[in-house]
C-alpha positions as CSV (number, residue, x, y, z in Angstrom):
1,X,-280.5,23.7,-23.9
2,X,-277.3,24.6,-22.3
3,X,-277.3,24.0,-18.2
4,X,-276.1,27.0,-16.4
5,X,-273.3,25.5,-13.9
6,X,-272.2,27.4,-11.0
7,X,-268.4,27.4,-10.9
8,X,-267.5,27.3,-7.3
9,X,-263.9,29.7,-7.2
10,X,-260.9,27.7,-6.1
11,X,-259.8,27.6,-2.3
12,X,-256.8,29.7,-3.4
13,X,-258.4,32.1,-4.9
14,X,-260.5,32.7,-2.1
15,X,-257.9,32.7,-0.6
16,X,-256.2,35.2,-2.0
17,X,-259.1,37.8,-1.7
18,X,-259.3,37.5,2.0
19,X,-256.4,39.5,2.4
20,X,-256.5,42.1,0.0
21,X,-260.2,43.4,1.7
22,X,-258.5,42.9,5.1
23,X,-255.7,44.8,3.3
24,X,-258.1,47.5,2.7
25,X,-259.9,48.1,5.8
26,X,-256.7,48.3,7.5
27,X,-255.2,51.2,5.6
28,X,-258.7,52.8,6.0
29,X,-258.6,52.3,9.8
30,X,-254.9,53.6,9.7
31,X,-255.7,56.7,7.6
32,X,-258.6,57.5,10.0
33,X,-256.4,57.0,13.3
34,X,-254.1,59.5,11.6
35,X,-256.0,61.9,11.2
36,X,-257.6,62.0,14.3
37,X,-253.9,62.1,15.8
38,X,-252.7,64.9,13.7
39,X,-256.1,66.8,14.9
40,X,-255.6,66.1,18.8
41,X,-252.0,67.2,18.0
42,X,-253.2,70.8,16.4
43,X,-255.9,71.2,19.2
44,X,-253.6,70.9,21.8
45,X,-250.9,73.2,20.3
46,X,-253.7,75.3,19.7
47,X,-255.1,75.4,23.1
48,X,-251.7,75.8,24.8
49,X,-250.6,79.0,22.9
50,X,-254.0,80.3,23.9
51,X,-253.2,79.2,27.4
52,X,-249.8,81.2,27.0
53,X,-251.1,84.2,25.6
54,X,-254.0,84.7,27.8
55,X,-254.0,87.4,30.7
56,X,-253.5,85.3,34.3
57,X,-253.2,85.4,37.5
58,X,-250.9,83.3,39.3
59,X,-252.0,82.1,43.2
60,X,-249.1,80.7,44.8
61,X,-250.2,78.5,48.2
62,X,-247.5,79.1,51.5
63,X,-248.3,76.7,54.1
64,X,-246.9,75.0,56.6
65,X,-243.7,75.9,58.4
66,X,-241.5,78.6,55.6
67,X,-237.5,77.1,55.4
68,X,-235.3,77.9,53.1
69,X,-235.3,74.4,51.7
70,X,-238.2,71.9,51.7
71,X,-236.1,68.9,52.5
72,X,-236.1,70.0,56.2
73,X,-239.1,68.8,56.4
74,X,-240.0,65.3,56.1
75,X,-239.5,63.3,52.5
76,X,-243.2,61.8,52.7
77,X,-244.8,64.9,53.6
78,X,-244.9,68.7,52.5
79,X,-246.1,70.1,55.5
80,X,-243.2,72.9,55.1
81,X,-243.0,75.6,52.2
82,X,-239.7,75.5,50.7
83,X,-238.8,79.8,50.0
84,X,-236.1,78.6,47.1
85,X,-239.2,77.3,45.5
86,X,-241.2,80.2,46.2
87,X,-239.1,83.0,45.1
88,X,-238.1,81.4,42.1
89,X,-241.7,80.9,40.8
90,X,-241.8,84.9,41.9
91,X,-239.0,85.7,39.6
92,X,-239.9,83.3,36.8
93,X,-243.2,85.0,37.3
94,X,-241.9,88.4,35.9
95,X,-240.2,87.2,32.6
96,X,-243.9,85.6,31.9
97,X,-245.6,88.5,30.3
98,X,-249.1,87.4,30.7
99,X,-249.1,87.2,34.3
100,X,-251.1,90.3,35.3
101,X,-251.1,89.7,39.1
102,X,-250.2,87.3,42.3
103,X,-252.0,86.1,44.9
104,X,-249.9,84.8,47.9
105,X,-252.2,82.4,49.6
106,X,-250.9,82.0,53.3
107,X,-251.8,80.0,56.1
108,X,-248.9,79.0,58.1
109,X,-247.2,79.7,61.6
110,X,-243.9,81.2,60.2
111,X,-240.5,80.0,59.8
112,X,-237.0,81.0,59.7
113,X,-235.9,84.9,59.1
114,X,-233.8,84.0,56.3
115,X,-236.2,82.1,54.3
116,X,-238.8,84.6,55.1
117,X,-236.6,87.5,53.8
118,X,-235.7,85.2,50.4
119,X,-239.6,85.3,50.0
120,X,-239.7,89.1,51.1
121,X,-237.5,90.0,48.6
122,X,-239.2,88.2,45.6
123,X,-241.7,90.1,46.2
124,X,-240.3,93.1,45.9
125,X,-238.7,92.5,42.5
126,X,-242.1,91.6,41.7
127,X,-244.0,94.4,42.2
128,X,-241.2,96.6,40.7
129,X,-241.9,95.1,38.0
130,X,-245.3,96.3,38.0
131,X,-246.6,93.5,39.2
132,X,-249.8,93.9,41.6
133,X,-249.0,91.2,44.1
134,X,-251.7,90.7,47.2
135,X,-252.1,88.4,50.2
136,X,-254.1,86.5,51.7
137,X,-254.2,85.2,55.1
138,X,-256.3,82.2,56.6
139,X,-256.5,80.6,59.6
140,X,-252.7,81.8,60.5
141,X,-250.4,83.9,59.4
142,X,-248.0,84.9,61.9
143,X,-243.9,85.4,62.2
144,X,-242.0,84.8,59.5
145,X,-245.3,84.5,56.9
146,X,-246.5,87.7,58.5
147,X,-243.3,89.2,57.6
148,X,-244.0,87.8,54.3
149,X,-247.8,89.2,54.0
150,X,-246.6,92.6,55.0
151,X,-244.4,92.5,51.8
152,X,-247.3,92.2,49.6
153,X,-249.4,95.7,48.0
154,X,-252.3,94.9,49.7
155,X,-253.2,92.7,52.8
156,X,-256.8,90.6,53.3
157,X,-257.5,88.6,56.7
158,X,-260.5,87.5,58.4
159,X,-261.3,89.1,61.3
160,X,-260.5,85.8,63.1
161,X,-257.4,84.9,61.8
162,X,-254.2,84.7,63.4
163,X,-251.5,87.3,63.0
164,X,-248.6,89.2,64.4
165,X,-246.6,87.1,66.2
166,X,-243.3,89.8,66.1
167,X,-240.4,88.2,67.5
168,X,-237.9,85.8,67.2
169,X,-237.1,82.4,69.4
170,X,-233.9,80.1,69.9
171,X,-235.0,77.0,71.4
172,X,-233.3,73.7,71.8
173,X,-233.5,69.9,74.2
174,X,-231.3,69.8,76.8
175,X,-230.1,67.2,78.2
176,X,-227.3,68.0,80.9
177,X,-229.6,67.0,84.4
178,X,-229.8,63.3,82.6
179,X,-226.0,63.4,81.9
180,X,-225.3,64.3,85.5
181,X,-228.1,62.2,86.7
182,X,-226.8,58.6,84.7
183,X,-223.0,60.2,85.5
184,X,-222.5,60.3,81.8
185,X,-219.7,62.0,80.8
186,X,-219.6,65.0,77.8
187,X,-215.7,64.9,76.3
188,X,-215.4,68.2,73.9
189,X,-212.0,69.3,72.0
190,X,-213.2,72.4,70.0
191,X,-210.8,74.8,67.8
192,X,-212.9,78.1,68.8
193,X,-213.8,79.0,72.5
194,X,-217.9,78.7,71.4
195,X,-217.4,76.3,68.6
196,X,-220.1,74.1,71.0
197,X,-222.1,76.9,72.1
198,X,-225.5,75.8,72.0
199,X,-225.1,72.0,72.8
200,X,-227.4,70.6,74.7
201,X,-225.2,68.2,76.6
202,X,-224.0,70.9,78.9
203,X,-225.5,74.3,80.0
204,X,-224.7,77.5,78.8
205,X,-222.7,80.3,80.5
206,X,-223.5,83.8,81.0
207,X,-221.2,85.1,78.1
208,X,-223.0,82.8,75.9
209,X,-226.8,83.4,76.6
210,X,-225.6,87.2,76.0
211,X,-224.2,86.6,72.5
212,X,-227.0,84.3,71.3
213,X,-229.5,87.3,72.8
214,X,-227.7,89.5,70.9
215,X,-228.1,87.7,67.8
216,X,-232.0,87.6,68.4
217,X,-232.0,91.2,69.0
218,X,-231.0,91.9,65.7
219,X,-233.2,89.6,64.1
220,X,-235.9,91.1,66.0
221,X,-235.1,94.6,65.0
222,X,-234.9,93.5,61.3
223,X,-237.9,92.2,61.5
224,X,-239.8,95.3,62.8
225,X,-237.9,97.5,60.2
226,X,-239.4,95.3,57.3
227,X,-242.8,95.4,58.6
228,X,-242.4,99.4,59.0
229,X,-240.7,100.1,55.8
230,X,-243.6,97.5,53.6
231,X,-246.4,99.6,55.6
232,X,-245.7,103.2,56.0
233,X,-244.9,102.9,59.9
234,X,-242.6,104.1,62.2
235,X,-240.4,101.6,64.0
236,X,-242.0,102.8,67.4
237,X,-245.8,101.8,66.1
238,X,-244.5,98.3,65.2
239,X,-242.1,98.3,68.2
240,X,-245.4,98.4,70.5
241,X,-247.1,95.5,68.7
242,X,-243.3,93.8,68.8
243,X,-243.9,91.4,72.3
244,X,-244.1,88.3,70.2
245,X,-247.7,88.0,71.1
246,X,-250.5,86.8,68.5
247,X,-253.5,89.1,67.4
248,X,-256.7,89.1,65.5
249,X,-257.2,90.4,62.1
250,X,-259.3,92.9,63.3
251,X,-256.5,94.2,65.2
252,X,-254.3,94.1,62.8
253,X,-256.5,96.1,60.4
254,X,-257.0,98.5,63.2
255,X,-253.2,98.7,64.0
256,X,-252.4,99.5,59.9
257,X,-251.1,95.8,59.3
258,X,-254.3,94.3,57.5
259,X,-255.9,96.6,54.6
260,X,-259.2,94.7,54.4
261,X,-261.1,92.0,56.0
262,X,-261.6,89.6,53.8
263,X,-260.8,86.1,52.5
264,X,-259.4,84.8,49.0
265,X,-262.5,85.2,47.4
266,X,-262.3,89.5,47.9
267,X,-258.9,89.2,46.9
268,X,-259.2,87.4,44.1
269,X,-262.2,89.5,43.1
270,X,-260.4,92.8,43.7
271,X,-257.8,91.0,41.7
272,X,-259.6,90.7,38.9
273,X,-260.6,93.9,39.2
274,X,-257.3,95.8,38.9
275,X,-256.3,93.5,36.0
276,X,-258.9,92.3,33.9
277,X,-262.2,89.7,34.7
278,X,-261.1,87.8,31.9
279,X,-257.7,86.8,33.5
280,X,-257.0,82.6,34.0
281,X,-255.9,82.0,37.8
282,X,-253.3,79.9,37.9
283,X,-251.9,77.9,40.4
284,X,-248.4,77.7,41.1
285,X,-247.7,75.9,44.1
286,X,-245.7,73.2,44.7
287,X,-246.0,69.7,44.5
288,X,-247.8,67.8,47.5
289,X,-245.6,65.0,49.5
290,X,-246.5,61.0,48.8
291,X,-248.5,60.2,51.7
292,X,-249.8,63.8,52.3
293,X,-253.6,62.5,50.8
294,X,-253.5,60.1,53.9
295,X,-252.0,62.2,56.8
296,X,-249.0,59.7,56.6
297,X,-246.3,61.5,58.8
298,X,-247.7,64.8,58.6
299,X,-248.9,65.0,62.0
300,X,-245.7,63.4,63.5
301,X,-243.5,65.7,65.8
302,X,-239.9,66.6,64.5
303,X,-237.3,66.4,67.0
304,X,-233.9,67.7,66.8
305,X,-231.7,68.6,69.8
306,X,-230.0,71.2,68.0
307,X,-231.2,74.6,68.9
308,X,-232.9,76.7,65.5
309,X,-234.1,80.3,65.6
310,X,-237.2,80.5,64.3
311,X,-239.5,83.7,63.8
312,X,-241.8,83.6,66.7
Protein backbone atom coordinates (compact mmCIF):
# COMPACT_ATOMS: atom_id res chain seq x y z
CA UNK A 1 0.00 0.00 0.00
CA UNK A 2 1.62 3.18 -0.79
CA UNK A 3 0.38 6.25 1.66
CA UNK A 4 -0.55 9.23 -0.28
CA UNK A 5 1.51 12.27 1.51
CA UNK A 6 0.54 15.77 0.97
CA UNK A 7 3.61 17.78 0.13
CA UNK A 8 3.17 21.08 1.74
CA UNK A 9 5.00 23.77 -1.14
CA UNK A 10 7.94 25.56 0.40
CA UNK A 11 7.55 29.11 2.02
CA UNK A 12 9.53 30.46 -0.97
CA UNK A 13 7.75 29.09 -3.39
CA UNK A 14 4.66 30.48 -2.07
CA UNK A 15 6.26 33.06 -1.98
CA UNK A 16 7.11 33.48 -5.14
CA UNK A 17 3.52 33.10 -6.53
CA UNK A 18 2.12 35.83 -4.48
CA UNK A 19 3.50 38.23 -6.73
CA UNK A 20 3.20 37.13 -10.04
CA UNK A 21 -1.05 36.91 -9.41
CA UNK A 22 -0.68 40.38 -7.83
CA UNK A 23 1.48 40.97 -10.98
CA UNK A 24 -1.42 40.06 -12.94
CA UNK A 25 -4.37 41.83 -11.56
CA UNK A 26 -2.40 44.84 -11.73
CA UNK A 27 -1.73 45.01 -15.41
CA UNK A 28 -5.47 44.01 -15.76
CA UNK A 29 -6.56 46.99 -13.53
CA UNK A 30 -3.96 49.14 -15.57
CA UNK A 31 -5.20 48.02 -19.00
CA UNK A 32 -8.80 48.71 -17.87
CA UNK A 33 -8.03 52.35 -16.40
CA UNK A 34 -6.58 52.92 -19.82
CA UNK A 35 -9.01 52.32 -21.69
CA UNK A 36 -11.43 54.04 -19.92
CA UNK A 37 -9.05 57.25 -20.18
CA UNK A 38 -8.51 56.94 -23.81
CA UNK A 39 -12.55 56.76 -24.10
CA UNK A 40 -13.20 59.98 -21.70
CA UNK A 41 -10.48 61.46 -23.95
CA UNK A 42 -12.43 60.64 -27.38
CA UNK A 43 -15.87 61.65 -25.83
CA UNK A 44 -14.71 64.83 -24.91
CA UNK A 45 -12.99 65.75 -28.16
CA UNK A 46 -15.97 64.41 -29.55
CA UNK A 47 -18.42 66.45 -27.74
CA UNK A 48 -16.35 69.72 -28.12
CA UNK A 49 -16.20 69.72 -31.95
CA UNK A 50 -19.94 69.19 -31.76
CA UNK A 51 -20.00 72.08 -29.35
CA UNK A 52 -17.97 74.08 -32.02
CA UNK A 53 -19.79 73.24 -34.94
CA UNK A 54 -23.25 73.63 -33.69
CA UNK A 55 -25.45 76.82 -34.62
CA UNK A 56 -25.48 79.35 -31.24
CA UNK A 57 -26.39 82.10 -29.89
CA UNK A 58 -24.18 84.09 -27.78
CA UNK A 59 -26.01 86.23 -24.70
CA UNK A 60 -23.59 88.65 -23.45
CA UNK A 61 -24.76 90.10 -19.70
CA UNK A 62 -24.01 94.33 -19.30
CA UNK A 63 -24.57 95.29 -15.85
CA UNK A 64 -23.58 97.49 -13.53
CA UNK A 65 -21.98 100.85 -14.19
CA UNK A 66 -20.36 100.56 -18.28
CA UNK A 67 -16.34 102.01 -18.09
CA UNK A 68 -13.99 101.55 -20.37
CA UNK A 69 -11.96 99.26 -18.08
CA UNK A 70 -13.33 97.04 -15.28
CA UNK A 71 -10.57 97.85 -12.80
CA UNK A 72 -12.39 101.14 -11.99
CA UNK A 73 -14.42 99.36 -10.15
CA UNK A 74 -13.48 97.65 -7.12
CA UNK A 75 -10.95 94.42 -7.32
CA UNK A 76 -13.46 92.26 -5.04
CA UNK A 77 -16.38 93.04 -6.84
CA UNK A 78 -17.80 93.30 -10.57
CA UNK A 79 -20.41 95.56 -10.03
CA UNK A 80 -19.10 97.55 -13.27
CA UNK A 81 -19.04 96.14 -16.99
CA UNK A 82 -15.71 96.63 -18.40
CA UNK A 83 -16.54 97.80 -22.59
CA UNK A 84 -12.77 96.43 -23.57
CA UNK A 85 -14.21 93.19 -22.53
CA UNK A 86 -17.37 93.55 -24.15
CA UNK A 87 -16.47 94.64 -27.58
CA UNK A 88 -13.79 92.25 -27.85
CA UNK A 89 -16.11 89.23 -27.26
CA UNK A 90 -18.32 91.30 -30.12
CA UNK A 91 -15.55 91.07 -32.47
CA UNK A 92 -14.22 87.70 -31.58
CA UNK A 93 -17.87 86.97 -32.02
CA UNK A 94 -17.80 87.48 -35.84
CA UNK A 95 -14.66 85.31 -36.78
CA UNK A 96 -16.80 82.40 -34.88
CA UNK A 97 -18.83 81.10 -37.74
CA UNK A 98 -21.39 79.29 -35.71
CA UNK A 99 -22.55 82.15 -33.87
CA UNK A 100 -25.90 82.85 -35.56
CA UNK A 101 -27.10 85.78 -33.29
CA UNK A 102 -26.47 88.04 -29.88
CA UNK A 103 -28.37 88.84 -27.22
CA UNK A 104 -27.20 91.95 -25.25
CA UNK A 105 -28.65 91.37 -21.82
CA UNK A 106 -28.80 94.93 -20.09
CA UNK A 107 -29.65 96.05 -16.85
CA UNK A 108 -27.51 98.90 -15.68
CA UNK A 109 -27.67 102.80 -15.13
CA UNK A 110 -25.09 103.79 -17.85
CA UNK A 111 -21.67 104.88 -17.76
CA UNK A 112 -19.18 106.87 -19.44
CA UNK A 113 -19.66 108.09 -23.33
CA UNK A 114 -16.57 106.68 -24.35
CA UNK A 115 -17.02 103.24 -23.20
CA UNK A 116 -20.47 103.34 -24.29
CA UNK A 117 -19.46 104.30 -27.93
CA UNK A 118 -16.52 101.35 -27.76
CA UNK A 119 -19.63 99.01 -27.13
CA UNK A 120 -21.76 101.01 -29.76
CA UNK A 121 -19.40 100.39 -32.24
CA UNK A 122 -18.93 96.62 -31.76
CA UNK A 123 -22.01 96.40 -32.50
CA UNK A 124 -22.07 97.74 -35.47
CA UNK A 125 -19.29 95.67 -37.01
CA UNK A 126 -21.39 93.01 -35.83
CA UNK A 127 -24.33 93.31 -37.50
CA UNK A 128 -22.44 94.22 -40.76
CA UNK A 129 -21.41 91.16 -40.53
CA UNK A 130 -24.77 89.82 -40.73
CA UNK A 131 -25.02 89.30 -37.51
CA UNK A 132 -28.69 89.70 -35.93
CA UNK A 133 -27.80 91.25 -32.65
CA UNK A 134 -30.93 92.25 -30.15
CA UNK A 135 -31.32 93.77 -26.69
CA UNK A 136 -32.74 93.34 -23.93
CA UNK A 137 -33.46 95.67 -21.12
CA UNK A 138 -34.46 94.86 -17.37
CA UNK A 139 -35.01 96.68 -14.59
CA UNK A 140 -32.76 99.70 -16.08
CA UNK A 141 -31.38 100.64 -18.95
CA UNK A 142 -30.70 104.23 -19.16
CA UNK A 143 -27.64 106.71 -20.41
CA UNK A 144 -24.83 105.28 -21.65
CA UNK A 145 -26.47 101.42 -21.84
CA UNK A 146 -29.49 103.08 -23.45
CA UNK A 147 -27.14 104.41 -25.95
CA UNK A 148 -25.88 100.97 -26.17
CA UNK A 149 -29.49 99.26 -26.62
CA UNK A 150 -30.38 101.75 -29.29
CA UNK A 151 -27.38 100.22 -31.20
CA UNK A 152 -28.88 96.90 -31.32
CA UNK A 153 -31.49 95.56 -34.56
CA UNK A 154 -34.19 95.23 -32.38
CA UNK A 155 -35.06 96.61 -28.83
CA UNK A 156 -37.29 94.51 -26.01
CA UNK A 157 -38.32 96.24 -22.55
CA UNK A 158 -40.90 95.71 -20.07
CA UNK A 159 -43.26 98.12 -19.84
CA UNK A 160 -41.83 99.02 -16.42
CA UNK A 161 -38.45 99.33 -17.01
CA UNK A 162 -36.29 102.17 -16.85
CA UNK A 163 -35.02 104.03 -19.79
CA UNK A 164 -33.91 107.15 -21.48
CA UNK A 165 -32.08 108.99 -19.33
CA UNK A 166 -30.42 111.43 -22.46
CA UNK A 167 -27.93 113.58 -21.12
CA UNK A 168 -24.72 113.90 -19.84
CA UNK A 169 -23.38 115.02 -16.02
CA UNK A 170 -19.88 116.40 -14.64
CA UNK A 171 -20.03 116.06 -11.05
CA UNK A 172 -17.35 116.21 -8.49
CA UNK A 173 -16.70 116.96 -4.02
CA UNK A 174 -15.82 120.06 -3.25
CA UNK A 175 -14.22 121.05 -0.66
CA UNK A 176 -13.25 124.94 -0.74
CA UNK A 177 -15.89 126.22 2.34
CA UNK A 178 -13.89 123.55 4.63
CA UNK A 179 -10.50 125.00 3.31
CA UNK A 180 -11.66 128.53 4.11
CA UNK A 181 -13.46 127.42 7.09
CA UNK A 182 -10.15 125.36 8.93
CA UNK A 183 -7.94 128.48 7.07
CA UNK A 184 -6.28 125.69 5.08
CA UNK A 185 -4.27 126.91 2.48
CA UNK A 186 -4.41 125.48 -1.44
CA UNK A 187 -0.67 126.18 -3.04
CA UNK A 188 -0.92 125.43 -6.97
CA UNK A 189 2.06 125.96 -9.68
CA UNK A 190 0.49 124.74 -12.96
CA UNK A 191 2.19 124.91 -16.57
CA UNK A 192 -1.29 125.63 -18.47
CA UNK A 193 -3.75 128.44 -17.23
CA UNK A 194 -6.66 125.34 -16.53
CA UNK A 195 -4.14 122.63 -15.95
CA UNK A 196 -6.33 122.51 -12.28
CA UNK A 197 -9.60 123.18 -13.70
CA UNK A 198 -11.87 121.08 -11.94
CA UNK A 199 -10.19 120.74 -8.47
CA UNK A 200 -12.17 120.60 -5.82
CA UNK A 201 -9.98 122.56 -3.39
CA UNK A 202 -10.96 125.87 -4.91
CA UNK A 203 -14.12 127.03 -6.94
CA UNK A 204 -14.40 127.42 -10.44
CA UNK A 205 -14.61 130.69 -12.42
CA UNK A 206 -16.90 131.75 -14.98
CA UNK A 207 -14.49 130.94 -18.01
CA UNK A 208 -14.23 127.60 -16.63
CA UNK A 209 -17.85 126.38 -15.99
CA UNK A 210 -18.31 127.66 -19.73
CA UNK A 211 -15.61 125.41 -21.23
CA UNK A 212 -16.57 122.29 -19.21
CA UNK A 213 -20.44 123.13 -20.47
CA UNK A 214 -19.16 123.25 -23.62
CA UNK A 215 -17.63 119.98 -23.46
CA UNK A 216 -21.03 118.44 -22.18
CA UNK A 217 -22.83 120.01 -24.94
CA UNK A 218 -21.00 118.05 -27.34
CA UNK A 219 -21.29 114.90 -25.60
CA UNK A 220 -24.91 115.60 -25.36
CA UNK A 221 -25.36 116.18 -28.99
CA UNK A 222 -23.36 113.06 -29.81
CA UNK A 223 -25.38 111.19 -27.95
CA UNK A 224 -28.79 112.27 -29.51
CA UNK A 225 -27.21 111.84 -32.99
CA UNK A 226 -26.48 108.07 -32.17
CA UNK A 227 -29.76 107.41 -30.89
CA UNK A 228 -31.32 109.13 -34.12
CA UNK A 229 -28.99 107.64 -36.71
CA UNK A 230 -29.48 103.64 -34.82
CA UNK A 231 -33.48 104.41 -34.93
CA UNK A 232 -34.54 106.18 -38.01
CA UNK A 233 -35.20 109.67 -36.16
CA UNK A 234 -34.66 113.03 -36.54
CA UNK A 235 -32.41 114.86 -34.10
CA UNK A 236 -35.44 117.09 -33.19
CA UNK A 237 -37.72 113.83 -32.04
CA UNK A 238 -34.79 112.70 -29.86
CA UNK A 239 -33.86 116.35 -28.93
CA UNK A 240 -37.51 116.54 -27.21
CA UNK A 241 -36.97 113.32 -25.14
CA UNK A 242 -33.17 114.87 -24.59
CA UNK A 243 -33.85 116.62 -20.73
CA UNK A 244 -31.96 113.84 -19.01
CA UNK A 245 -35.15 112.68 -17.49
CA UNK A 246 -35.96 108.83 -17.10
CA UNK A 247 -39.01 107.07 -18.81
CA UNK A 248 -40.99 103.87 -18.96
CA UNK A 249 -40.77 101.33 -21.52
CA UNK A 250 -43.99 101.94 -22.63
CA UNK A 251 -42.95 105.34 -23.53
CA UNK A 252 -40.22 104.47 -25.08
CA UNK A 253 -42.02 102.12 -27.40
CA UNK A 254 -44.49 104.78 -27.92
CA UNK A 255 -41.74 107.40 -28.64
CA UNK A 256 -39.96 104.77 -31.44
CA UNK A 257 -36.99 103.83 -28.91
CA UNK A 258 -38.37 100.30 -27.78
CA UNK A 259 -39.61 97.84 -30.69
CA UNK A 260 -41.48 95.40 -28.35
CA UNK A 261 -42.45 94.86 -24.87
CA UNK A 262 -41.08 92.15 -23.77
CA UNK A 263 -38.35 90.48 -21.54
CA UNK A 264 -35.39 87.99 -22.47
CA UNK A 265 -37.52 85.22 -22.87
CA UNK A 266 -39.41 86.98 -26.32
CA UNK A 267 -36.13 87.85 -27.35
CA UNK A 268 -34.62 84.89 -27.01
CA UNK A 269 -37.60 83.24 -28.60
CA UNK A 270 -37.77 85.60 -31.49
CA UNK A 271 -34.13 84.78 -31.59
CA UNK A 272 -34.46 81.54 -32.19
CA UNK A 273 -36.80 82.24 -34.53
CA UNK A 274 -34.77 84.30 -37.06
CA UNK A 275 -31.89 81.76 -36.70
CA UNK A 276 -32.74 78.38 -36.04
CA UNK A 277 -34.65 76.53 -32.74
CA UNK A 278 -31.89 74.27 -32.71
CA UNK A 279 -29.22 76.95 -31.85
CA UNK A 280 -27.07 76.45 -28.22
CA UNK A 281 -27.25 79.85 -26.21
CA UNK A 282 -24.25 80.63 -24.99
CA UNK A 283 -23.15 82.76 -22.45
CA UNK A 284 -20.40 85.08 -22.73
CA UNK A 285 -20.16 87.28 -19.96
CA UNK A 286 -17.52 88.03 -17.86
CA UNK A 287 -16.24 86.60 -14.94
CA UNK A 288 -17.98 87.53 -11.44
CA UNK A 289 -15.70 89.43 -8.67
CA UNK A 290 -14.45 87.15 -5.36
CA UNK A 291 -16.77 88.23 -2.87
CA UNK A 292 -19.66 89.15 -5.33
CA UNK A 293 -21.67 85.64 -4.05
CA UNK A 294 -21.69 87.40 -0.56
CA UNK A 295 -22.36 91.13 -1.36
CA UNK A 296 -18.69 91.77 0.00
CA UNK A 297 -18.09 95.48 -1.13
CA UNK A 298 -20.57 95.60 -3.78
CA UNK A 299 -22.90 97.73 -2.00
CA UNK A 300 -20.12 100.11 -0.74
CA UNK A 301 -20.10 103.81 -2.03
CA UNK A 302 -17.11 104.88 -4.30
CA UNK A 303 -15.75 108.07 -3.57
CA UNK A 304 -13.45 110.11 -5.56
CA UNK A 305 -13.03 113.92 -5.45
CA UNK A 306 -12.14 114.07 -8.88
CA UNK A 307 -14.93 115.31 -11.05
CA UNK A 308 -16.03 112.29 -14.05
CA UNK A 309 -18.61 112.83 -16.84
CA UNK A 310 -20.74 110.27 -16.84
CA UNK A 311 -23.89 109.73 -19.23
CA UNK A 312 -26.81 110.80 -17.24
Amino acid sequence: MVDFVKFKKPKDEEDLDIPKKRGRNNFSFKRIFLWLLIFFIISSVISSISLALSPKIAVIPISGVIMTDSSSGSLLSSDTTSSREISESLYNIVSDSSVKGVILDINSPGGSPVASEEISKAIEFVRENGIPVYATIGDVGASGAFWVAMSADKVYSSRMSTIGSIGVTSAGLSFEDLIREYNITYRKQTAGEFKDMGSPYRKQTEVEEEKVQKILNEIHSAFINQIADSRNLSYSHVETDSTGEIFLGTYGQLRGYIDEIGNYRDALTDMKNEVGNSSLVIDYGPKPGLFDGIGILSSLPNFDSKSQILLR
